[in-house]
C-alpha positions as CSV (number, residue, x, y, z in Angstrom):
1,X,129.9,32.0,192.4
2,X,131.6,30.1,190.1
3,X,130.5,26.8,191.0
4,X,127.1,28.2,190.8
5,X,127.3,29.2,187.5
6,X,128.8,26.0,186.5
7,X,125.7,24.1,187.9
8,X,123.3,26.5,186.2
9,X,124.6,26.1,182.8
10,X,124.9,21.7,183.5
11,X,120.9,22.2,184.2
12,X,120.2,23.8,181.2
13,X,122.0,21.3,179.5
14,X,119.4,18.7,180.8
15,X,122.2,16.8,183.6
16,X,120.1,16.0,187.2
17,X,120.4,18.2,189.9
18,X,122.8,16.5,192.2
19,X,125.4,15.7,189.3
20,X,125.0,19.5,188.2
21,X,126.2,20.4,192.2
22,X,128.7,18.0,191.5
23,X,128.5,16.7,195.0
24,X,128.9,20.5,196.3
25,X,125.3,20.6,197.9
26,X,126.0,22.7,201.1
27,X,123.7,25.2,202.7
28,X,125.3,28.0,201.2
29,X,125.2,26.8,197.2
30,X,121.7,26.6,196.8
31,X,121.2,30.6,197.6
32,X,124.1,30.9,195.1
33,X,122.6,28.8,192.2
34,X,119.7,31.0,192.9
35,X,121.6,34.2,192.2
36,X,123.6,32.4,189.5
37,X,120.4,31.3,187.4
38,X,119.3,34.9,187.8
39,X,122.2,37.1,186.8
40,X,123.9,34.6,184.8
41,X,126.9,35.6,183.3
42,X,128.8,37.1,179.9
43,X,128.7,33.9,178.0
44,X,124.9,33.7,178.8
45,X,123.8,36.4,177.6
46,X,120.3,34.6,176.7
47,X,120.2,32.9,180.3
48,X,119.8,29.4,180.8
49,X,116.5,28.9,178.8
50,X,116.8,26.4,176.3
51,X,113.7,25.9,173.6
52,X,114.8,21.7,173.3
53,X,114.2,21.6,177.0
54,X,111.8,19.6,178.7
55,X,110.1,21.8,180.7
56,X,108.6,19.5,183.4
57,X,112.0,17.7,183.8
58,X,113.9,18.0,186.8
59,X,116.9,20.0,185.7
60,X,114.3,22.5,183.8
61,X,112.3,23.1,186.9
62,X,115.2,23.8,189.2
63,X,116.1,27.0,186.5
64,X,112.5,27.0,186.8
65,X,112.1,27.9,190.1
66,X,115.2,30.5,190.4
67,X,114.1,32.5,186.9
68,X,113.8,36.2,187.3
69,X,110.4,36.1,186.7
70,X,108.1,35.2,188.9
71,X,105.2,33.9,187.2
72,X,107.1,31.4,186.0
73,X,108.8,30.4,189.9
74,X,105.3,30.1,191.1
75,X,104.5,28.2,188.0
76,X,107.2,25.6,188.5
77,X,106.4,25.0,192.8
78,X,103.5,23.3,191.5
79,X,106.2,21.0,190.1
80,X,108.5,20.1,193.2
81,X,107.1,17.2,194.6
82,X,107.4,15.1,192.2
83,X,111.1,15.8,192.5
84,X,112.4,15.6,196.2
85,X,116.1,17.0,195.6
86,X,114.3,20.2,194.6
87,X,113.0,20.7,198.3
88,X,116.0,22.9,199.3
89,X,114.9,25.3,196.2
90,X,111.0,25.4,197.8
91,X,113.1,26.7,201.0
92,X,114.7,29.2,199.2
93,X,111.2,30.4,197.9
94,X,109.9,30.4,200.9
95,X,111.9,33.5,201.4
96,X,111.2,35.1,198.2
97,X,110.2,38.6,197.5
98,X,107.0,38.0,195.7
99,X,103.9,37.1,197.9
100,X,102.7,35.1,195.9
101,X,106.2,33.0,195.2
102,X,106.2,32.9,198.5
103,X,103.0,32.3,200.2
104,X,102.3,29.4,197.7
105,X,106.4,28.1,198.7
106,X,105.0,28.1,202.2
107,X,102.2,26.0,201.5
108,X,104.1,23.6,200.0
109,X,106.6,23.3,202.2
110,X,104.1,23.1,205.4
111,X,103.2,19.8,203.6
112,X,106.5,18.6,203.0
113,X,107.9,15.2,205.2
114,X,109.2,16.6,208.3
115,X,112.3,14.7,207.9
116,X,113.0,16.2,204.7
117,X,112.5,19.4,206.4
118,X,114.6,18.5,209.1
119,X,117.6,17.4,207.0
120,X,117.4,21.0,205.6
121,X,117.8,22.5,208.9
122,X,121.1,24.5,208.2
123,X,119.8,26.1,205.1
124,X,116.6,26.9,206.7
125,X,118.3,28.5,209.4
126,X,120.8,30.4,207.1
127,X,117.8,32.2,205.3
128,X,115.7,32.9,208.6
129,X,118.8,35.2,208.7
130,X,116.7,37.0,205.9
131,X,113.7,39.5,206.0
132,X,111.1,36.8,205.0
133,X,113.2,34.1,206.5
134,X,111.4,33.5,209.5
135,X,108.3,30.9,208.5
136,X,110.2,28.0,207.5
137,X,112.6,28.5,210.7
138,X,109.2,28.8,212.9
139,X,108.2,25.7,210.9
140,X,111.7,23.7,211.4
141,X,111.2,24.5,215.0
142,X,107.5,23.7,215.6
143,X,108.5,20.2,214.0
144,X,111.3,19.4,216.1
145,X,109.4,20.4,218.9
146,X,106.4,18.5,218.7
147,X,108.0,15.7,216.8
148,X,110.5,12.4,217.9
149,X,113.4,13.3,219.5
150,X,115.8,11.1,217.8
151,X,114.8,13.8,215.0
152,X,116.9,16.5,217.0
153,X,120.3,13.8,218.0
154,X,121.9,14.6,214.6
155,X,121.1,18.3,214.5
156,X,123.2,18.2,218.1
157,X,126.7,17.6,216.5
158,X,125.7,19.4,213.2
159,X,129.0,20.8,212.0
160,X,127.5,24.1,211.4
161,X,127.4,26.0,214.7
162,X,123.6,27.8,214.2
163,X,122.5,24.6,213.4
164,X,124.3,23.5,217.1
165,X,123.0,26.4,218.9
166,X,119.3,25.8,217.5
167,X,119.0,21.9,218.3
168,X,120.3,22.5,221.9
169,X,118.0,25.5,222.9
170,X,114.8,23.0,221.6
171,X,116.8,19.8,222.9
172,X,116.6,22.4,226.6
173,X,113.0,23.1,226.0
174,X,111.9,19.6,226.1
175,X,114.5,18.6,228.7
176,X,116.0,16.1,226.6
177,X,119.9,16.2,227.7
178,X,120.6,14.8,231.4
179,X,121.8,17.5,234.2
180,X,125.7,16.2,234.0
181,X,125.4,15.9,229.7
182,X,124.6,19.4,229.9
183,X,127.7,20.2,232.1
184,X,129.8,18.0,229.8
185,X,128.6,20.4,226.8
186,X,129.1,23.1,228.9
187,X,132.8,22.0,229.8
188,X,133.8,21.0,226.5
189,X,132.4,23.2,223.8
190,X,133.9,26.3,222.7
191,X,131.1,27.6,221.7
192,X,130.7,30.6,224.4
193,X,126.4,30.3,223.8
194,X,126.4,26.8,224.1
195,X,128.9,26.8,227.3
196,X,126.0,29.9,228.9
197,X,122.9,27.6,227.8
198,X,124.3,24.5,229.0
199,X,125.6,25.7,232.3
200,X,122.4,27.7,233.8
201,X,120.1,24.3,232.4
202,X,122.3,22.2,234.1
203,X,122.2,24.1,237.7
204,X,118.4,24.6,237.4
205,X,117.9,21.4,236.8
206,X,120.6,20.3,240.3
207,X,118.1,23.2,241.7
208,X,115.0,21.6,240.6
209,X,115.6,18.0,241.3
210,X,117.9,18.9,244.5
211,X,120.8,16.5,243.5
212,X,123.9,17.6,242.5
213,X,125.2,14.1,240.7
214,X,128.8,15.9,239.8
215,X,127.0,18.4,237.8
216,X,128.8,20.8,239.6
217,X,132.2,19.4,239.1
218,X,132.0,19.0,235.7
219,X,131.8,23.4,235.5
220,X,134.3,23.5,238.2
221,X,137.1,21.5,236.3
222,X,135.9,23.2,232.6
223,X,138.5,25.0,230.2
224,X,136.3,28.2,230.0
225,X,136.4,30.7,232.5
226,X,133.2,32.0,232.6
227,X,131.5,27.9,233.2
228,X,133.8,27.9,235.8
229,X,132.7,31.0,237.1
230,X,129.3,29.8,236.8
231,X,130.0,26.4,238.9
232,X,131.4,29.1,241.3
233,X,128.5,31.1,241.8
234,X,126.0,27.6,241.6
235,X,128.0,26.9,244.8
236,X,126.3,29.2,246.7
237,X,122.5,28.0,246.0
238,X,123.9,24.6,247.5
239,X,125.2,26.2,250.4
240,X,128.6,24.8,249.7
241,X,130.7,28.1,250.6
242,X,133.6,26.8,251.7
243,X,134.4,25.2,248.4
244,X,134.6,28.8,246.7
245,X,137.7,29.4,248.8
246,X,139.5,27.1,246.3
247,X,138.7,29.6,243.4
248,X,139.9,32.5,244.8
249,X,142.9,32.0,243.2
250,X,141.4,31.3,239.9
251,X,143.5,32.2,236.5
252,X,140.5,34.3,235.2
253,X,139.2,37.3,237.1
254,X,135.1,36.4,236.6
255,X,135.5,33.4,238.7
256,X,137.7,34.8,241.4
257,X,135.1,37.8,241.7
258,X,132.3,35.0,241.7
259,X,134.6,33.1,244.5
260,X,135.0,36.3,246.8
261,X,131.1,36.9,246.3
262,X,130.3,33.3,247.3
263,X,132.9,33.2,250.0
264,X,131.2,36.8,251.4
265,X,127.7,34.7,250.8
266,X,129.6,32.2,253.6
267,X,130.5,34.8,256.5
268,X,133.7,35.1,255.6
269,X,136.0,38.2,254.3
270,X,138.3,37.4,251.5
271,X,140.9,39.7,251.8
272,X,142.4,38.1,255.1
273,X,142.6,34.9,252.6
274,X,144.0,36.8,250.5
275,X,147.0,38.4,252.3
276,X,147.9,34.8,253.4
277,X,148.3,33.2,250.5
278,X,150.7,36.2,249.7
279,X,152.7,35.5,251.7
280,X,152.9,31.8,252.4
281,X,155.9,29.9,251.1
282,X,154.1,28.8,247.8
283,X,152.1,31.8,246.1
284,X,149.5,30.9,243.4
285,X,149.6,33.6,240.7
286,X,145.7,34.1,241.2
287,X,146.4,35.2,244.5
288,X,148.7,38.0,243.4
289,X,145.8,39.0,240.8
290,X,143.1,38.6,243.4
291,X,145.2,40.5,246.9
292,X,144.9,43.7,243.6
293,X,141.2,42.8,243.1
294,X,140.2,43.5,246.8
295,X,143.0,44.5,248.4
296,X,144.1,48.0,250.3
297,X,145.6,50.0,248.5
298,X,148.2,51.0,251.0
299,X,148.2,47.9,253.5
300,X,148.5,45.7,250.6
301,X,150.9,47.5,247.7
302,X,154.3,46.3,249.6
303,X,153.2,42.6,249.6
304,X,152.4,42.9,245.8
305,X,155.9,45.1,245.2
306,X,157.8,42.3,246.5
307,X,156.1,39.6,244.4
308,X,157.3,41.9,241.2
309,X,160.7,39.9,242.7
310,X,159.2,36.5,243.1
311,X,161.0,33.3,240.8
312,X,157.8,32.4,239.2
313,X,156.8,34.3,236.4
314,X,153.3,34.0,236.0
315,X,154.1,35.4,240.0
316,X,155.2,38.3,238.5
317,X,152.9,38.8,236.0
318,X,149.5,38.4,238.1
319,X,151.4,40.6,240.8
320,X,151.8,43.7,238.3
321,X,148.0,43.1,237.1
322,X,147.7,43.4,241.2
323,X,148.8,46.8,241.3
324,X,147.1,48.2,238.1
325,X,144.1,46.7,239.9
326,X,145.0,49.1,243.4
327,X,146.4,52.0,240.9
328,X,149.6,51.8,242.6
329,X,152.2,52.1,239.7
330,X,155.1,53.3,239.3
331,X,157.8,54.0,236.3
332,X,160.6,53.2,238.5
333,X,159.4,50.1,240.1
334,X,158.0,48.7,236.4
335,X,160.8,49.9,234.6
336,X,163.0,46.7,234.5
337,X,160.4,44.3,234.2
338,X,160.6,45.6,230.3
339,X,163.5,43.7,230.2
340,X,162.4,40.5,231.7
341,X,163.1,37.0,230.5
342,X,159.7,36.7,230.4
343,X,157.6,37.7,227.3
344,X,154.0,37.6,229.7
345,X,155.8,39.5,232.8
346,X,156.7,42.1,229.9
347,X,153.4,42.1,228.3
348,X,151.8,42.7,231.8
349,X,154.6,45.3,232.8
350,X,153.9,47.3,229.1
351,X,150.1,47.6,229.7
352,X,150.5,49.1,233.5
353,X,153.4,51.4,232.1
354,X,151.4,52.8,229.1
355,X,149.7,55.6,230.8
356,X,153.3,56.3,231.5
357,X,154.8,56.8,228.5
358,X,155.6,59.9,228.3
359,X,158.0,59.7,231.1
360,X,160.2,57.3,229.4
361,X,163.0,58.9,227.5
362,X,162.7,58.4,223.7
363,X,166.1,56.8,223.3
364,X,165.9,54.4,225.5
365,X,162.8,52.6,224.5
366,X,164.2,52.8,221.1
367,X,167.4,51.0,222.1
368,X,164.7,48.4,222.8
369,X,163.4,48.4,219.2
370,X,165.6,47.1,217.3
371,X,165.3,43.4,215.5
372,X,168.4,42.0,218.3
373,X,166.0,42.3,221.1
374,X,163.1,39.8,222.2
375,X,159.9,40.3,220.6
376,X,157.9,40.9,223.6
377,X,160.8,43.4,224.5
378,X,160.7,45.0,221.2
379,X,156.5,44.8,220.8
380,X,156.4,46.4,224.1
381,X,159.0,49.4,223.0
382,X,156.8,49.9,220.2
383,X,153.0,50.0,222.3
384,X,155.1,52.6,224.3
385,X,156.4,54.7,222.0
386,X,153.2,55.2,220.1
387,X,151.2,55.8,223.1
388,X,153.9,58.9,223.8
389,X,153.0,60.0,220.6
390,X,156.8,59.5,218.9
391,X,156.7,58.1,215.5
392,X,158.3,55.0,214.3
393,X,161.3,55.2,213.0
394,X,162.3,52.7,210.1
């Protein structure tokens, strides 16, 4: 607010808009110089209105058109285009609470160059958040619509993520992005709307044009779970069942449920897969995880018990999350996983134990929270304690 004030009171001493900003002219300052020219501060108790002020000027129509009164903002819209920095001001009007202000704003702006328009797209979308915000958004989106699509390219690596999110559901519309770009957004944003949007266009359009071109690969190989798990279930539609088998093991739980679902799809019964991967030489945490998922719970409880034991921790871990999964735990056979080298076994071992907390005698958990044991050993003391309903001491 600060800044905003700042500007306001270099306007009303006559400097041009952009050297007032001071080179500050993001989406958010121009609603602040708005509330800054309205409720200025202490040391303008007068406001910004200056009687040696050319009121046509630039500077004097930007206080203009944020003054508390609204005669004199619909008086100075009359004003903006002879002055194009002042466009992002009209958007702000546009929003205004006075009909008037606003319906003449709209006017205005419906006439306005559509790249100028276009380049305002994130404040535009910032004050659609707004209860009169809606018409220049409609209007921002009717023009990229109907308009060139180079106009749309910059708006797709816009730094501000609504602005993102906007350009890609219109660049979707008009089918602008190739099947495999849209995987490749997909894969390597982290934005989880834009990784959903992305993903289904992509596998309608390997639906539609019958031609997978890698598309599917691309989701298959992403960072994010749930685009995986949408390359999963995309397997299916293309008949490709027996490729699901190599995500049953998956490190997230969505795509090893989409996996069993495809595999199912197939003719075949997961769990068998399941139970051999279990107990082959080489286990695959997933599997642990995934035995839990679908498993029996009292054919399939040993296997997971003995892979508590197994070398590989994230074995370990994924093999506890198994038997919280078939409600199979036990204080006894948790119980020194507390203590294990490993701060995820640990983590895993605290959450199954928790319903159990009661069971575990005060002392000892608070032999485990003291500042010489490992975090995760100590952290996991703590979570149990509290959810036994002991205080903490110290």
């Amino acid at each position: 607010m600060d800044h905003a004030w700042t500007a306001a009171q270099r306007l009303a001493e006559g400097r041009p808009l952009r050297e007032a900003l001071g080179g500050r002219e993001s989406a958010e300052c121009w609603p602040a110089l708005d509330l800054a020219v309205r409720h200025p501060p202490w040391y303008a108790p007068d406001g910004w209105d200056s009687p040696h002020r050319d009121r046509n000027a630039e500077p004097a129509t930007a206080l203009a058109l944020c003054h508390p009164d609204g005669r004199i903002r619909e008086a100075a819209l009359d004003r903006v285009p002879r002055y194009p920095d002042l466009l992002p001001l009209l958007v702000v009007r546009c929003a205004d609470w006075a009909a008037p202000v606003r319906d003449r704003a709209r006017a205005l702006l419906a006439e306005a160059p559509a790249a100028g328009l276009v380049a305002q797209a994130e404040l535009v979308l910032l004050l659609g958040r707004r209860e009169r915000g809606g018409f220049a958004v409609e209007l921002l989106g009717r023009v990229l619509s109907e308009g060139p699509a180079e106009a749309l390219h910059p708006l797709l690596a816009s730094a501000d993520r609504a602005t993102r999110r906007f350009a890609h559901r219109l660049a979707v519309e008009r089918g602008l992005l190739p099947p495999l770009g849209l995987a490749r957004i997909a894969a390597r944003s982290d934005d989880v709307v834009l990784q959903d949007l992305c993903a289904e266009a992509a596998i309608a359009a390997v639906r539609e044009q019958d031609r997978d071109e890698g598309v599917l690969g691309v989701l298959l190989a992403a960072r994010s779970g749930r685009v995986r798990a949408a390359g999963v279930t995309a397997l299916r539609r293309a008949g490709r069942y027996e490729e699901a088998r190599a995500h049953l093991t998956d490190r997230s739980g969505v795509v090893r449920a989409c996996a069993r679902y495809v595999v199912r799809q197939g003719g075949t019964d997961p769990l068998p897969l399941y139970r051999e991967l279990c107990t082959g030489e080489a286990v695959a945490p997933g599997a642990a995880a995934g035995l839990g998922e679908c498993g029996d719970r009292k054919a399939d409880a040993g296997t997971l018990w003995a892979l508590v034991r197994h070398p590989d921790p994230a074995v370990r871990a994924q093999a506890v999350t198994g038997l919280r999964a078939l409600d199979t735990v036990s204080r006894e056979g948790l119980t020194p996983l507390l203590d294990d080298p490993s701060p995820a076994v640990v983590r895993a071992a605290t959450r199954a134990l928790l319903p159990h907390a009661g069971e575990f005698p005060v002392e000892w958990l608070r032999e485990r929270d003291t500042p010489e044991s490992p975090r995760a050993v100590r952290v996991g003391a703590q979570r149990l304690l509290r959810a036994a309903g002991w205080p903490r001491v110290g």
